[in-house]
N, C-alpha and C positions, 0 to 999 in steps of 0.2 A: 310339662313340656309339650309343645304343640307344632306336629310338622305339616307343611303340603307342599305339592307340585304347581308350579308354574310355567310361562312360559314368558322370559323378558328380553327382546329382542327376538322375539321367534328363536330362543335355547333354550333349551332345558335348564329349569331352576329348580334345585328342594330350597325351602324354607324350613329351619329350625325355630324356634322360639321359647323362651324360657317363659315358666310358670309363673302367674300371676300380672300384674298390668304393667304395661309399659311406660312410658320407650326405652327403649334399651340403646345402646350403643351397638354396632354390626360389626361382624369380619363378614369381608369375602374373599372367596376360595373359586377361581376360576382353572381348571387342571382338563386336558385332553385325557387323563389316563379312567377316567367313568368315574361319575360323582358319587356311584354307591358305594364307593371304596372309602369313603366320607363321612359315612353314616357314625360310627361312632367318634370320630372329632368333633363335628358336630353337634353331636350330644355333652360332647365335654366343655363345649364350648358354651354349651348353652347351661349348663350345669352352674356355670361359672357366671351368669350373668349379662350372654352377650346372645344377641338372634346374629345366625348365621345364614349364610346364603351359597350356595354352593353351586355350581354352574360346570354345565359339558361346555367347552368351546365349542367355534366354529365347526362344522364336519366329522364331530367326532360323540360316537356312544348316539345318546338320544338329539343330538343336536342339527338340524338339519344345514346344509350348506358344503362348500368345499372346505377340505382340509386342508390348508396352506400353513404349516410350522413357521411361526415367529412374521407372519404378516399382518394379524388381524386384531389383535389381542388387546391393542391399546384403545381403538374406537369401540369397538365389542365391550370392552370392559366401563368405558366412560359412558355405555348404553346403560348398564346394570347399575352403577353408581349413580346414576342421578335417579335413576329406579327407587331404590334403595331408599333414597334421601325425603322421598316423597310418598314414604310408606308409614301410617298411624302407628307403626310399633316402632319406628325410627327415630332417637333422637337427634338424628342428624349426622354423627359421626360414624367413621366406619374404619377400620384397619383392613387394608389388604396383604393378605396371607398367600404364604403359599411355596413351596418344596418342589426343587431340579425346574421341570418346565414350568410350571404353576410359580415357582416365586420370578420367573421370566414375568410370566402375565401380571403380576403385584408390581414388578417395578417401573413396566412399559407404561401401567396406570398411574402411578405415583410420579414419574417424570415425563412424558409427554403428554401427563394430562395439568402439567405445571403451568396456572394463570388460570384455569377453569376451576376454580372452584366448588361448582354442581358436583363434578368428576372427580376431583382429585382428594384421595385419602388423608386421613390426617394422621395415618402413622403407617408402616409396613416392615413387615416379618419375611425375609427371603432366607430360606433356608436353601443350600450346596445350591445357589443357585445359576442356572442354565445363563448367563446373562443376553446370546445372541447364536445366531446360524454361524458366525466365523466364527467368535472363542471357541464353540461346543468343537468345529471342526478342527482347530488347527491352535498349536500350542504357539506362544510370540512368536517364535524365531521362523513359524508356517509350516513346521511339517506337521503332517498330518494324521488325525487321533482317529486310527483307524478301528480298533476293534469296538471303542465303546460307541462309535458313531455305527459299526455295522448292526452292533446289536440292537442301537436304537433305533433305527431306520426298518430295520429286518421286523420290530417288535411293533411298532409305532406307525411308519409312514404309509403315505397312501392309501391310509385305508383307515375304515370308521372306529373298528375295536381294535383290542390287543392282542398279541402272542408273543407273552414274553418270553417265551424259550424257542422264538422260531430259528431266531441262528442255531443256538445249540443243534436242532433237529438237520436243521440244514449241515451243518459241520461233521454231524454222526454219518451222515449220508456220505457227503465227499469228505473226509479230513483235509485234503489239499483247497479247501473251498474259498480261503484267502487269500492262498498265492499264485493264483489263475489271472491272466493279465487279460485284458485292463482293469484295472479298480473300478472301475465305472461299468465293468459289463458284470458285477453281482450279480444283480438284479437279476438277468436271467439264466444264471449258472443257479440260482436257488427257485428258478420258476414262478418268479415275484414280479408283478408290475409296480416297479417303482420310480416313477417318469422324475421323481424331486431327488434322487439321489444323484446324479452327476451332478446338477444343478447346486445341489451344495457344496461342492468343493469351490464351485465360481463366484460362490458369495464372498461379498467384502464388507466395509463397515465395524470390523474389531474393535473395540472398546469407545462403540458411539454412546452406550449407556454412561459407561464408567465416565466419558465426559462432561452427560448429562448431569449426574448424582450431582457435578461441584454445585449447580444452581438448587438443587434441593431443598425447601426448606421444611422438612417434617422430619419425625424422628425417625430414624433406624434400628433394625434389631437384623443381624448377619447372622447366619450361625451356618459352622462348616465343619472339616472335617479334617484331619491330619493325612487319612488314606483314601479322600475324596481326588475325583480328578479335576475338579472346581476349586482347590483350595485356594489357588493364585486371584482367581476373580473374585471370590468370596474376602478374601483380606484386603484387596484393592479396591473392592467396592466400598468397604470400611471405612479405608484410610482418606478417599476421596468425597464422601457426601458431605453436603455443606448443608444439611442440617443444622439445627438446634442441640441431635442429640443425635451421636451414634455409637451404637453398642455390637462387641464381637463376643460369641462364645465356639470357640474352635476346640474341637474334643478327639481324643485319638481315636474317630470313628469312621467309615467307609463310607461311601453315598447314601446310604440309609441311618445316620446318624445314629442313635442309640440303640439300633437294631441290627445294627452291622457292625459291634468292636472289633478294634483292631487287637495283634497280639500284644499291644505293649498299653491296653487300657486296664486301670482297676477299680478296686472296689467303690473309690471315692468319685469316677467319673458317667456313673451310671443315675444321670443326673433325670428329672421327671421334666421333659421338657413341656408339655401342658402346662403343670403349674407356671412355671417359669417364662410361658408366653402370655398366658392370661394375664399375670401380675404385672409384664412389663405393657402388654397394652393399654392395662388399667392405667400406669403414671404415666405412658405419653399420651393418652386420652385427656388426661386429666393438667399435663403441663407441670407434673411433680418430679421429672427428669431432669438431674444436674446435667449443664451442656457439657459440649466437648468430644471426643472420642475415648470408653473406657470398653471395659469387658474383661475376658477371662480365658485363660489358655492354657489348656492341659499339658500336663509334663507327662510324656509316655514314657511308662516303666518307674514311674516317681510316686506317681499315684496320688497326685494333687494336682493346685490349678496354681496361675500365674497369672499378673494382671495380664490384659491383652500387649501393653505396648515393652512388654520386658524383650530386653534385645542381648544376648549374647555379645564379650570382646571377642572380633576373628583374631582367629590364629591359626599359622599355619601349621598342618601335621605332616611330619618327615613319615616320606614314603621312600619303599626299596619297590625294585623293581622284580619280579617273577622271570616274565618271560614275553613274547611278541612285544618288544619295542618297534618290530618289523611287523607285518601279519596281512593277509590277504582277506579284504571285505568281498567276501562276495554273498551279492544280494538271495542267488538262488541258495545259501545254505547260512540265512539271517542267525544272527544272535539273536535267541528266543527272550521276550519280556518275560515268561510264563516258568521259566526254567532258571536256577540258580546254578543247577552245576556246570564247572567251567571243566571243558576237556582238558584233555592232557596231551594228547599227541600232537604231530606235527602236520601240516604245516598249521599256525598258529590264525585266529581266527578275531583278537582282541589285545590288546596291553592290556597287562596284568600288574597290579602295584600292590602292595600293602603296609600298614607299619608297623610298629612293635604292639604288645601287648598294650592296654592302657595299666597304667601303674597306679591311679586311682579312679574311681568314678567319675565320671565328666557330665556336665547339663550342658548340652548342645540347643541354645534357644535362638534362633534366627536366621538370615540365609544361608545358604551354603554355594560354596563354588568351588569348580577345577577349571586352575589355569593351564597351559601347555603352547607348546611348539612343537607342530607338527606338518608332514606333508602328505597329502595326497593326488594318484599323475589322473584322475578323470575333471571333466567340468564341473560335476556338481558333487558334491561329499555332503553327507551326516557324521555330525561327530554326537555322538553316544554314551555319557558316562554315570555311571549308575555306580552308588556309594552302598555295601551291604558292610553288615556288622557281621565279624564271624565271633557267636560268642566262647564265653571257654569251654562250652559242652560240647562246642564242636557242629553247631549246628549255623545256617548262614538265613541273615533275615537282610530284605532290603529297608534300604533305609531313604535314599533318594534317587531320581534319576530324573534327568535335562539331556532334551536333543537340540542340536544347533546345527543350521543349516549354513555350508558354505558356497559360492558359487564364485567362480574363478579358472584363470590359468594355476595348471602345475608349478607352485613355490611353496617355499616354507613359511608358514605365517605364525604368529603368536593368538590365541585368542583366550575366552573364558567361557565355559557353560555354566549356565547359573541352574542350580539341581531345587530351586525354589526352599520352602522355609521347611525345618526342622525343630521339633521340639520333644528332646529326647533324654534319657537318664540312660547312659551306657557306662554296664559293670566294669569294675576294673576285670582286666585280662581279655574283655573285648580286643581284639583287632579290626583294622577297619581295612575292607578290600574298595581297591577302584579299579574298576572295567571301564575303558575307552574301547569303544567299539562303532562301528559303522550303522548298524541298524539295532533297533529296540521294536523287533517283529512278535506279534501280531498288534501289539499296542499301539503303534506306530508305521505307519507303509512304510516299505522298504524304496529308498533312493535306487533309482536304478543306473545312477552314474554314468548315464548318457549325456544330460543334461535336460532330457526331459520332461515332461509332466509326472510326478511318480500315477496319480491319478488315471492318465490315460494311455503310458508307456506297452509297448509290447517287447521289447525289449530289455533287455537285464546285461548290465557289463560288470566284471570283477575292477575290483578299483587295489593297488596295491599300497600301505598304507606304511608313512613310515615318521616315529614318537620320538622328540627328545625327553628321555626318561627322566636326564636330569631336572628337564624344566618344569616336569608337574609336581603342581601344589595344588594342595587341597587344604581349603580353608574352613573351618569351623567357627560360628559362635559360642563362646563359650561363657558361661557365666563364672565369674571368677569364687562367687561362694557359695556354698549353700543356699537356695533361695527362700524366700518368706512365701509361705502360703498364702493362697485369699478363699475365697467362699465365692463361687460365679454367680450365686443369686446376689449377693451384695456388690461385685463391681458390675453386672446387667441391670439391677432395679435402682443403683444411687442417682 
C-alpha cells in the first residue's frame, strides 16, 4: 500500500494506493471535516482494491481559500475528477463517496457534473446525506432545525478546523444560550464570528438536488438512518434517481450510522458497512447491478431487515384523550424536544391522547400521520406532534415527531402533520401517546406567534390553543403479517 500528498487544484489531496500494478479503479472522498480522519478508510479501501483520494475542501483544514458551505464543491470536485482520470494508476473510473456534508460533495459531482463526462462518476455512495443549505436548515413544512444547525455552524462554520463540542461549551456557559432573541444574534451571545449564519436561514433552493437525481444516469447506493435527521432526504433521494440502479439501506441507526444505534437496533443490524460498500462499488463498476430501485430496511425491535419498498396498510388507532384539549402555547416556556416527561399541573401546556394497550405486537412499516381540527387566535402557529411508545415497563421512548407550520387568521381548520417514515416492532401492552403541541424546542425554534420571522423576532407572544379531540387520528402502517426476512447484502448487491 503506497500513500502521498498532493496538491489538486491548489487542495489538499492524500493519495492511497493499493499494492502491486495498476490501474485500479478510484473513490473519491471530498469532506470539510480534515482528511486525516480518512486515514484508515482509505486504507480499507485500498485493502480492497480501489486507490483512493481524499481531499480538504475549499477553506477548510489544509486547504487554502474561503470557506463557503454548499457553494463550491461541485466545480472543485470536477477539478479532482478529471485529475484523477488522468492519473497512470487510473483506470478510468471512479465512485464518489461520501457521509453528512461529504456525500453533499459526491452528489453535487455526480449531477451537475451530468454531460461532462471527464467529471462525472460512474457510481456514488451518499451516506445520511446533507443534500443542501435549505433542507439541512429547515424541515418541508420551513420551520426551522435549529439545534442541529446550531451545532453545526458553532462546530464547522467560518472557520478553517473544528470544534465539535463548541455549542456544548457554549451552552455549559449560558444554559439559556438558545432562547436569547434574535436567532441570528448567536453568533455573538457565544463570542463567535459567524458572518454565514443569518445568511442561512435566507437560503432557498430545497430539493433542487432531489430534482436533479430524476436525470441521473449512474448507480446509487443511499444509506441512512431511522434516528438520523436526514432520513426524509435520504429515502427521497432513493425513490427519485433515474439511474440504471438504486439501492437503500436504512438501519435503525443516528447520524453516525453503525456507530450510533439506536435503542431499538440488534444484533442482526450491526452490519460491516466497508464490506458492503466496496462490493457494491465493485458491481456498479462493473455494470453487474440489476436496475430498478431495491435495498433493505431494518425493522426496529424486530431485529431483522425488510426489503426497502415494503409499506405498511394505514390504519387508524382509537385514541382517548388525557387532558389540554384547551392549553396555552407559550413560546417563553416551549415544549422541550430533549424531555419526555409531560407535567401534570395546570394550566396545561399540550393535548395529551393516548390508546389502549396494544393487544398484540404490531410492525409499523411506513408513514405515519396525525390528522386533527384545531384553532389557534395568533397569525402564525406551529402545530407539534410527536408520537412516543409508553412500553409496559413503564418507561416512554419517542418514536416520531413532525412540525407544521400554519399562517393565517383566527379559525378552526382541519389539517395533517406527517411524522415522516417508521419502521418499528411494538410489544404487545405498548401504549401509544400523542403530544400536540406548539413548539418542539431546542430541535426546532420556537414560533413566536407574532407573525414574525422566528429567526430574527425579538419578541414572543402566548398563543392560546384550542383541539377537537374527537377529530384526531393517528394513522399507522401496519403490516398485516408477520413479515419475511431478507439479507441487506443480497437486496444492495442483486
Amino acid at each position: 500500500m503506497r500513500s502521498f500528498r498532493t496538491a489538486v487544484g491548489n487542495l489538499a489531496t492524500d493519495v492511497c494506493l493499493p499494492d502491486g500494478r495498476g490501474p485500479f479503479p478510484a473513490v473519491l472522498i471530498r469532506t470539510p471535516y480534515d482528511r486525516a480522519r480518512h486515514l484508515a478508510e482509505a486504507r480499507g479501501w485500498a485493502r480492497r482494491r480501489f486507490a483512493v483520494v481524499v481531499q480538504d475542501v475549499r477553506g477548510r483544514f489544509a486547504s487554502p481559500g474561503e470557506w463557503q458551505p454548499y457553494e463550491n464543491e461541485a466545480a472543485d470536485g470536477a477539478v479532482t475528477a478529471r485529475w484523477i482520470r488522468q492519473q497512470p494508476w487510473s483506470d478510468g473510473r471512479y465512485v464518489a463517496v461520501g457521509s453528512s456534508y461529504a456525500a453533499h460533495c459526491a452528489l453535487v459531482l455526480a449531477l451537475e457534473a451530468h454531460g461532462e463526462p471527464a467529471a462525472e462518476p460512474d457510481a456514488v455512495i451518499a451516506a445520511v446525506p446533507a443534500l443542501g443549505a435549505a433542507e439541512t436548515a429547515r424541515e418541508p413544512s420551513g420551520v426551522e432545525r435549529l439545534l442541529a444547525r446550531a451545532g453545526w455552524w458553532a462546530a464547522h462554520g467560518d472557520r478553517r478546523d473544528s470544534d465539535e463540542s463548541a455549542l456544548d461549551k457554549a451552552i455549559a456557559a449560558d444554559p439559556d444560550l438558545l432562547t436569547h432573541l434574535p436567532v441570528t444574534g448567536l453568533p455573538g451571545r457565544m463570542g463567535r464570528d459567524l458572518p454565514s449564519w443569518a445568511g442561512l436561514w435566507a437560503r432557498g433552493g430545497r430539493g433542487r438536488l432531489v430534482a436533479l437525481a430524476t436525470r441521473a444516469e449512474i448507480p446509487l447506493l443511499a444509506v441512512g438512518g431511522h434516528h438520523d435527521h436526514f432520513t426524509e432526504e435520504t429515502i427521497a433521494l432513493w425513490r427519485t434517481w433515474g439511474g440504471p440502479s438504486a439501492r437503500l439501506l436504512l438501519g435503525p441507526w443516528g447520524h453516525g450510522l453503525v456507530t450510533a444505534p439506536g435503542p431499538d437496533a440488534g444484533p442482526s443490524h450491526r452490519v460491516v458497512l466497508g464490506d458492503l460498500y466496496a462490493n457494491w462499488a465493485r458491481r456498479a463498476l462493473d455494470g453487474a447491478l440489476a436496475p430498478g430501485r431495491h435495498g433493505a430496511l431494518a425493522l426496529g425491535g424486530g431485529d431483522l431487515w425488510l426489503p426497502a419498498d415494503t409499506d405498511g396498510e394505514p390504519r387508524v388507532q382509537r385514541l382517548r384523550l388525557l387532558h389540554g384539549a384547551d392549553f396555552t402555547a407559550d413560546p417563553g416556556r416551549p415544549v422541550r424536544s430533549d424531555d419526555l416527561t409531560v407535567p401534570t399541573g395546570e394550566p396545561a401546556d399540550r393535548c395529551l391522547l393516548v390508546t389502549s394497550p396494544l393487544a398484540r405486537p404490531l410492525d409499523a412499516v411506513g408513514s405515519v400521520r396525525i390528522r386533527l381540527r384545531a384553532t389557534a387566535d395568533t397569525p402564525s402557529a406551529d402545530w407539534a406532534a410527536r408520537l412516543v411508545a409508553l412500553t409496559p415497563e413503564g418507561t416512554a421512548e419517542r418514536l416520531a415527531v413532525g412540525v407544521l407550520r400554519r399562517e393565517g387568521p383566527y379559525q378552526e381548520e382541519e389539517f395533517t402533520v406527517e411524522l415522516g417514515r417508521l419502521a418499528r416492532r411494538l410489544r404487545a401492552g405498548t401504549r401509544l401517546r400523542v403530544e400536540i403541541a406548539a413548539h418542539h424546542f431546542p430541535a426546532h425554534a420556537r414560533n413566536p406567534h407574532t407573525g414574525g420571522d422566528p429567526m430574527t423576532a425579538g419578541r414572543l407572544l402566548a398563543s392560546r390553543r384550542e383541539v377537537d379531540a374527537t377529530s384526531v387520528t393517528l394513522t399507522l402502517p401496519v403490516l398485516p403479517s408477520r413479515p419475511t426476512p431478507t439479507d441487506p447484502a443480497k437486496e444492495i448487491l442483486r
